[in-house]
C-alpha positions, 0 to 999 in steps of 0.5 A, spaced: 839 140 741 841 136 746 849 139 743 847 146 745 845 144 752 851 140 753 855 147 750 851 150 755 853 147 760 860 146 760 865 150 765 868 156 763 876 156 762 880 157 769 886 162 769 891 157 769 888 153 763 887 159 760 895 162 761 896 155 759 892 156 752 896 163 751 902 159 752 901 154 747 898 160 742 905 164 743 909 158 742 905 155 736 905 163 732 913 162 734 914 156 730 910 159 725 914 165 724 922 161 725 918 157 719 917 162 714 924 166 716 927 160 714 923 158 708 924 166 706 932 165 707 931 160 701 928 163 696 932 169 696 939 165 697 936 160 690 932 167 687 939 171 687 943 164 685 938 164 679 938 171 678 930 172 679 927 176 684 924 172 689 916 173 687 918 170 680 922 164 683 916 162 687 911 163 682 915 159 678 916 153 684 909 154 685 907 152 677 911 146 678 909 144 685 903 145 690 907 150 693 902 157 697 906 163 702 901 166 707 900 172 703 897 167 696 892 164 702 889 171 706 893 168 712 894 174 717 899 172 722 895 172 729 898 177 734 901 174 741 897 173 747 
């Protein structure tokens, strides 16, 4: 209870700190994205070496190793800020 009141009584977020919460968002969802680009590049360029469509080398990877895309977890990317 005395975590609620405490809740209760915390400050509503400022302009500038909620600008600066959109940034940070905006520049977090940037870097995700660069991330998967990058991650995508790969595996098409091994699957085509390979001579496999990329969802059969990622299934095969991912027996062999711990590896998830987004779209096996349910990850939605969130739109910018």
């Amino acid at each position: 209870e005395g975590s609620l009141r405490r809740r209760a009584a915390a400050r509503p977020a400022t302009a500038a700190q909620m600008k600066r919460g959109a940034k940070q968002h905006n520049e977090m969802r940037t870097a995700w994205l660069k991330r998967k680009r990058g991650f995508k590049e790969c595996v098409e360029i091994l699957a085509e070496n390979m001579d496999v469509k990329p969802k059969a080398f990622i299934k095969a990877v991912a027996d062999a190793q711990d590896v998830e895309t987004d779209e096996d977890a349910g990850v939605a990317l969130p739109p910018p800020e």
